[in-house]
Structure formats: structure tokens, C-alpha cells
N, C-alpha and C positions, 0 to 999 in steps of 0.2 A: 504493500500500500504506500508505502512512505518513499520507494523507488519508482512509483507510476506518479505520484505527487509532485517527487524533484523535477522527474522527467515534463512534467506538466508545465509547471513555474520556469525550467529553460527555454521551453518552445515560447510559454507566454514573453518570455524575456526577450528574447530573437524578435519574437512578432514585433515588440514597443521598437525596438531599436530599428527594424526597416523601417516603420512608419515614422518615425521621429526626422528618420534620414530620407523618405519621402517627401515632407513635409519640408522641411529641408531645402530642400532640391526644389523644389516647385517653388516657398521664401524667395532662393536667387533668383528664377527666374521671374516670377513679377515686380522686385527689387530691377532686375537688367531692363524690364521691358517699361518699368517706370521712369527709368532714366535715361536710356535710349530710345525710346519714342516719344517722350515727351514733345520734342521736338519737332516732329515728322508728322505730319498732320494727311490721312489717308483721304484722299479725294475722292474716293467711293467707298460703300461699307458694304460688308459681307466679304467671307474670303475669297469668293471665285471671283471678284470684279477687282478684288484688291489691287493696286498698283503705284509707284513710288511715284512721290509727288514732286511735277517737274516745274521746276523756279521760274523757266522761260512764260508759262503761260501767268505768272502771276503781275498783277498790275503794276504800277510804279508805286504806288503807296503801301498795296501788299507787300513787296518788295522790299521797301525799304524796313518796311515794319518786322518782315522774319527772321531778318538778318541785325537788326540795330543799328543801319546802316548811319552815319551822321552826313545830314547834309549841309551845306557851306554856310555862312552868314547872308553872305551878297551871290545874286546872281549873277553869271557868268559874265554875261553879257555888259554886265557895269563896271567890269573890272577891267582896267587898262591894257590895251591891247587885244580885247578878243576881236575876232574877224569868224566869217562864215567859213569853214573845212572846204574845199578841193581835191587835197591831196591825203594820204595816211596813209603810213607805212607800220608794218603789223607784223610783229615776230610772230613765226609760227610756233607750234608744241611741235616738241622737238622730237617727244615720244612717239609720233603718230607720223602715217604715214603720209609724204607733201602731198597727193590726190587729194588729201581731207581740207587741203586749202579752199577747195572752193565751197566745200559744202560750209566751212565757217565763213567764210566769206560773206555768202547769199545771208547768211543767217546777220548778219551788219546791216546790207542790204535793204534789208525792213526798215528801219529807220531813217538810215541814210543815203539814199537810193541817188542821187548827184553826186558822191564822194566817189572816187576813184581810190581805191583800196591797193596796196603793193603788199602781198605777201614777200617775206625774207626768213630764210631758217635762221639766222642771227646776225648781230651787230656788224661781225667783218663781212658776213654774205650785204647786207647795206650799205657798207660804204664801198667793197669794190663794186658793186652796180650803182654808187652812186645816187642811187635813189632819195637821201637823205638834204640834198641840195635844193630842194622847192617842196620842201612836206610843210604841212602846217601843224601835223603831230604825228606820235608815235604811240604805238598799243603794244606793251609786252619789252621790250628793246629793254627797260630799266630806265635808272635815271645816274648812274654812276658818271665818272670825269669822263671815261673815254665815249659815252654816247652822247653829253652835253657839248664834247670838243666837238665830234662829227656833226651835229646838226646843223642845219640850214640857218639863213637868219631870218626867218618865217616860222619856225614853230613856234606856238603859244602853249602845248597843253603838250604834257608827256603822261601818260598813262601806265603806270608801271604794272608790273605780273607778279610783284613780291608783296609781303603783307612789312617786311621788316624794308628800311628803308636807311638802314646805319650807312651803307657803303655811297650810296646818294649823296652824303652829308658829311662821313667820317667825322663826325661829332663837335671834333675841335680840332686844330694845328692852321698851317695857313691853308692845304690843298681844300681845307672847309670852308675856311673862310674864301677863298677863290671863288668855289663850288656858289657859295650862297651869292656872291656878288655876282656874279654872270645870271643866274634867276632871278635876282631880283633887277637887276639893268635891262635885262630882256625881257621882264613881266610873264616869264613862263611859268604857266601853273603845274603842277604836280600831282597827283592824287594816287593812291594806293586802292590793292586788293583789300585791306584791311577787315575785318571779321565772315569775309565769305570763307575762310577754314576753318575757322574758331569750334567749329563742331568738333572736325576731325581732330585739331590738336587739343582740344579739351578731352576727348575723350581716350588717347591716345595719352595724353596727362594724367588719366586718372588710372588707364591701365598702369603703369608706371610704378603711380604712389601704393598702387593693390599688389603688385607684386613686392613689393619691399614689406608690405605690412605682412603678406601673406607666404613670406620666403621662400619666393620662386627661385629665385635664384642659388637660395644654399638646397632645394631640394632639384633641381636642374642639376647641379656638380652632383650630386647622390647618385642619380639617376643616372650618371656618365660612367661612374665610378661603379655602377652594379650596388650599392649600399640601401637595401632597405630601410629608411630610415626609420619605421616606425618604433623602431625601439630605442632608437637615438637622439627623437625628437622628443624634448621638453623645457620650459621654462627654465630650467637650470642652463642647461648644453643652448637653446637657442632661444635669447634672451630678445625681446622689442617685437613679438612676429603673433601674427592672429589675437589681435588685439578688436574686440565690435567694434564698430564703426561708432554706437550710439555713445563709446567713451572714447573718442578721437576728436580733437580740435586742429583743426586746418587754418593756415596762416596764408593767408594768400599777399604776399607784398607787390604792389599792384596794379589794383580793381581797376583795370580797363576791360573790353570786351571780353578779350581771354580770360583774363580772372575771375570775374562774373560769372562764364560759361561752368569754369571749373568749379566755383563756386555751391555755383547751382548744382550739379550733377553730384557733389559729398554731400551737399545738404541734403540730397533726395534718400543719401543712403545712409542718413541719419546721423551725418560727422556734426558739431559744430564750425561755423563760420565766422571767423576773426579778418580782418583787411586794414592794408593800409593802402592809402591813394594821396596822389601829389598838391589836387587839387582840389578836395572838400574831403568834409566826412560827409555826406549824403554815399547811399550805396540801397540795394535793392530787401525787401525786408527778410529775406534766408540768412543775410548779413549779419551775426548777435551784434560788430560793434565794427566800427571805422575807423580809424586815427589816422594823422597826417604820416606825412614821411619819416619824420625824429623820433615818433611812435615805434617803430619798427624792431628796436632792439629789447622792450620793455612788451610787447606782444610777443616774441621769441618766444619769451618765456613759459607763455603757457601753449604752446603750439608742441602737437603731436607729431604735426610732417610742418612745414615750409614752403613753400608754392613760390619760386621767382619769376614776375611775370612784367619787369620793369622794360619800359625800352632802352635802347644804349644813347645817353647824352653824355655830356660834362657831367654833370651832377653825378650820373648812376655809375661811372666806371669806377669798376672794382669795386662796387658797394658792399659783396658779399666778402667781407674778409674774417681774418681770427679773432678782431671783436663782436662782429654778427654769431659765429659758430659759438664762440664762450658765452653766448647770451644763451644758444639753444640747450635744450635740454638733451640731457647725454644719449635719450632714448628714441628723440627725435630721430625725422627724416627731413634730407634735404632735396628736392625736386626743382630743375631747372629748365625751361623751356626758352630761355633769353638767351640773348647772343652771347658770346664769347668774353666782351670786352668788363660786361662787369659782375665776374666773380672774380676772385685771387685765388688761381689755380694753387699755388704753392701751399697760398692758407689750408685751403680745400682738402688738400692731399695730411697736412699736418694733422687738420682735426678728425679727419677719418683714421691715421693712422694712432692720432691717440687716442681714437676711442670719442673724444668730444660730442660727435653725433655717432646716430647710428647706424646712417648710410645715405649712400646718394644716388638719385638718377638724375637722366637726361635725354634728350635728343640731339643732345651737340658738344662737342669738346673736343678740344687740341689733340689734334687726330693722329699725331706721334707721341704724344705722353702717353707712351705704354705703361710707366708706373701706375699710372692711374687708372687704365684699364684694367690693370691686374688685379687691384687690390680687391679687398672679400667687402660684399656688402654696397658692391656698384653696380648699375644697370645700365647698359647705356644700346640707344637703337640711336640706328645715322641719318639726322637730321630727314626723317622720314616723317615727322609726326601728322603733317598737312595731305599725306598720300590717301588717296579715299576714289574711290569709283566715279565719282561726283566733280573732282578737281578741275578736273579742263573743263567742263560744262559750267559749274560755278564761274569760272575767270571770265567766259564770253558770256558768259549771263550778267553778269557784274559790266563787262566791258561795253558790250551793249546799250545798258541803261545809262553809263555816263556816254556815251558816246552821241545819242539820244537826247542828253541832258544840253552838251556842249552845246549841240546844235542848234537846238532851241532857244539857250542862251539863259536856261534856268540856271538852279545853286546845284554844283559839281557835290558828290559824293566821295565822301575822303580827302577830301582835298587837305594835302600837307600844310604846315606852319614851316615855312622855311627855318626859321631863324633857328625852331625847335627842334626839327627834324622830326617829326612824326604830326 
């Protein structure tokens, strides 16, 4: 009786435990689908009609609206030196095959159906064709020294294909100050991709910060190694990892569109949200609190992970150094999606190796410091975080609407602050 009893009480035990792990299982996936489709708004319902919802048919105010797109102070047309488009010269996706020029092409076309469009697979493919010498602007080219040197003295508007805009501007020295003098003598406007990837690299951010909390990485090497770790894995042996979400505080240093983005997607999975931003404490209400920039080291403090989401100016270079890391807490995570110029790699590498924080990822870094590759408790994927199925559709959907905008002579979308650089 007593051996049909126990045998009873294990099966009942086995049963709680699939179900709990059932249970489980289905959690994450309405946890992924609340935060992953939050976004994505299905334009038919039911499964069979289901289908991904395509940005070109949305109107220009939709548009602006699902993106967060900012549009200019002044309309274009009030601003010195615009003129009606003739010409535009238009780097192509380089991934894709040149046939696909025309079908992007036509797709301009709608709008601007008097422009004469010059495909060019890049910069040097435009200036040996020379094409550059009577355009009135450029879609995709960038806006760096050697495409301002090449230009014409006719273009007014450069439309860049990047979201980051550092090399445009190189922040400070005199090639910057050059840079800014020639835009501003020539009244060229400038304007960015600016939050049409934000999805992808928010969400590509938060894979990141999950992997570090949920130590993909030390069970990845296991995994290499043939080491089942489940007998190796514990709070003693592997310390900072599988921590809930709903006892995590996220520090987002910042709150522009990216940060926001990222913002929102921990908040959905029940982290707290802390920020600092340049220009207000205003911020959206998933936000618990805001503080200015000097905030930054006294927020550390109570942050879980770390979110660097600063652009690169004077101010921000090297912002992240070994007084930011001794402010974090030892058990923290460091997570960087910013350019190159303002972290202090050397710092970086000190507080990781002494333990200081608890580890770091990224999408970018000095692509020869293998030290820092090496080390235990780093993640890093290469400068991929924007890649998404979506990307080249996004740029000429964006492209498009300002190209739309110029013509008309409305307020440009993104349009840069020179002086700023972003």
C-alpha cells in the first residue's frame, strides 16, 4: 500500500512539474508576443488573411506617427536656398541586385514624377560618372568630407542612409569645424534615417541584455566544451544570471528614440525604468524617473544593466569611463549600442577584469582589441543590430516621404542641427 502511495505522489509530482513548465512556456510566449507585436499593428484579422503590415501604404501622418518621426521647425521651402529638385543622385543597396534599381526607382517616381533620378552603386561609382556636378541632392551617398568635397554647387539637401551621423561631423577638431562651415555657407540641409531601425536595434538590445542576465554565453562555452552544466550551474559557481525581470532596474543613459524603444520593450517584461536625457526630465510614463545628464553616475547606482544610448558629440566622448563603472554596481551589466568614441575602452576592459561590473555587450567595438573579445562575460555581435527583413524597405519608405516633403516644400523629417550633429 505504502509502495502504490509513493509510486502515486511521484507521478502526481512529474504531472505538477510538466505543467508548471507548460505554463511556463506559454508565460514567455505571451511575455515575447506582448512585446514584439506590440508594435506591429495587423491590417487584417483572422489568421488566414493575416499579413505584415506594409509602411508604404500608410499616410504621411500615419507615418510619421509609427515611427516618432520629428518633423522640422520651418518648412523647407522658407529656408535659404531651397529650389525645386531636377536632378538626384541615389546610392543604390549594395546588397541587392542593380536590376532592383529601377523597380526602386519607379517607387520615387510616385511623388516625384519630373525628377530625373541617377542610380550609382557608391560614392566613387559618382564621381567617376561625374554625375555629382549638377544634382540638386543626394539619397543614400552619406554626408561625410569626401561626399561634401564631391558635390556640385547646386545641392541643397543630402539625405543620408545612416541613423548615426558622427563621421558627417566628427564631432570636434578642425576637419569638423571645416565640415560645419561649408553646410552652413552652402545652406545644405541634412536629414537622417533616424528611428526607422529603432525597432530592430531595440530589440536586438534587449536580446543582448537577456543573454547576459540569462548566461548565454557561459552556457554556449559548456555547450562547446560537451559540459552539462546542470550540475555546475548555481548561484555560488555562477553568480549575476537568471535574475526576474520584475527585480531588474534598467538605466537607460539617453532617452532619445532608441532609448524609449528599449525602454518600453523591459518595461513590458516587467524590469523597472530609470533614464537620463540631455535635454528635460519629461520622458514617457513606463519611465519611474528622469534626470539630467550629471544624474547619471548617482542613477548607476541603483541600475541592474546600463543601456548606453548617447550620440557621439564633445560632451559625450569617452563619457563611459572608470568613474561611471565604480559608480555601477559590481553585479550590474553594461550594454552599448553607441558608437565607438564615447566609452574608454581601456577603462572598460579594467572594470571587467576587476570584476567592477558584471559584464558587457554590444554591437560595436575596436575590432582588433582581441583582449577584449576574449574576456569571460562579453557578448558582442558586429555592428548588425539594424539588420531586419524590413531595412531596405524602411530606408525608401522613409526616403520617399522626405523626398515628397522637399518637394513640396513642407518641414523635412530629421533634419540635423548642424552645429550639434545629430
Amino acid at each position: 500500500m505504502l509502495d502504490q502511495l509513493g509510486e502515486k505522489m511521484r507521478t502526481l509530482k512529474v504531472f505538477m512539474i510538466r505543467i508548471r513548465s507548460a505554463i511556463g512556456v506559454l508565460s514567455l510566449a505571451g511575455i515575447t508576443c506582448l512585446v514584439a507585436c506590440s508594435n506591429e499593428e495587423q491590417s487584417t484579422t483572422g489568421s488566414d488573411n493575416y499579413r505584415l503590415e506594409d509602411y508604404a501604404d500608410l499616410s504621411p501622418e500615419e507615418f510619421v506617427q509609427k515611427f516618432n518621426l520629428r518633423e522640422s521647425d520651418v518648412a523647407v521651402r522658407d529656408l535659404p536656398g531651397w529650389a525645386p529638385l531636377k536632378k538626384v543622385v541615389v546610392e543604390m543597396p549594395g546588397n541587392e541586385p542593380w536590376e532592383n534599381r529601377f523597380e526602386r526607382l519607379e517607387f520615387f517616381k510616385g511623388v516625384a514624377p519630373e525628377v530625373e533620378f541617377i542610380p550609382v552603386k557608391n560614392l566613387s561609382d559618382a564621381i567617376e560618372r561625374g554625375v555629382l556636378a549638377d544634382a540638386q541632392a543626394t539619397i543614400g551617398l552619406g554626408c561625410g568630407p569626401s561626399t561634401v568635397d564631391a558635390i556640385g554647387p547646386d545641392v541643397r539637401w543630402i539625405q543620408s542612409g545612416s541613423v548615426g551621423l558622427n563621421r558627417c561631423f566628427n564631432t570636434i577638431g578642425e576637419e569638423a569645424e571645416r565640415m560645419q562651415d561649408i553646410l552652413r555657407e552652402r545652406n545644405i540641409l541634412i536629414s537622417s534615417i533616424r528611428d526607422m531601425t529603432k525597432h530592430a536595434i531595440a530589440q536586438h538590445s534587449l536580446t543582448i541584455m537577456l543573454s547576459l542576465i540569462g548566461g548565454m554565453d557561459i552556457h554556449a562555452e559548456r555547450q562547446r566544451r560537451h559540459i552539462w552544466g546542470r550540475t555546475t550551474t548555481d548561484v555560488v559557481r555562477d553568480q549575476n544570471l537568471d535574475v526576474e525581470f520584475q527585480d531588474l532596474t534598467l538605466l537607460v543613459v539617453g532617452l532619445g528614440s532608441l532609448g524609449t524603444e528599449v525602454g518600453r520593450l523591459a518595461h513590458a517584461l516587467g524590469m523597472r525604468v530609470i533614464a537620463t536625457r540631455n535635454t528635460s526630465r519629461s520622458g514617457p510614463d513606463f519611465v519611474d524617473y528622469v534626470g539630467l545628464s550629471d544624474e547619471m553616475f548617482d542613477l548607476a547606482k541603483q541600475a541592474d544593466i546600463v543601456f548606453a544610448a548617447v550620440p557621439p558629440t564633445s560632451a559625450t566622448l569617452g563619457l563611459f569611463d572608470m568613474k561611471f563603472f565604480e559608480a555601477m554596481k559590481e553585479s550590474a551589466y553594461f550594454v552599448s549600442i553607441t558608437r565607438l568614441e564615447v566609452i574608454n575602452w581601456e577603462d572598460l576592459k579594467t572594470a571587467l577584469k576587476s570584476e567592477k561590473i558584471a559584464g558587457f555587450g554590444t554591437d560595436d567595438l575596436p575590432q582588433d582589441d582581441f583582449e577584449l573579445w576574449d574576456l569571460p562575460r562579453v557578448i558582442i555581435t558586429p555592428h548588425v543590430s539594424d539588420y531586419s527583413p524590413r531595412y531596405r524597405d524602411n530606408q525608401y519608405v522613409f526616403y520617399r516621404e522626405n523626398l515628397r516633403r522637399y518637394i513640396a516644400g513642407e518641414k523635412l523629417l530629421n533634419l540635423i542641427d548642424v552645429q550639434r550633429g545629430y
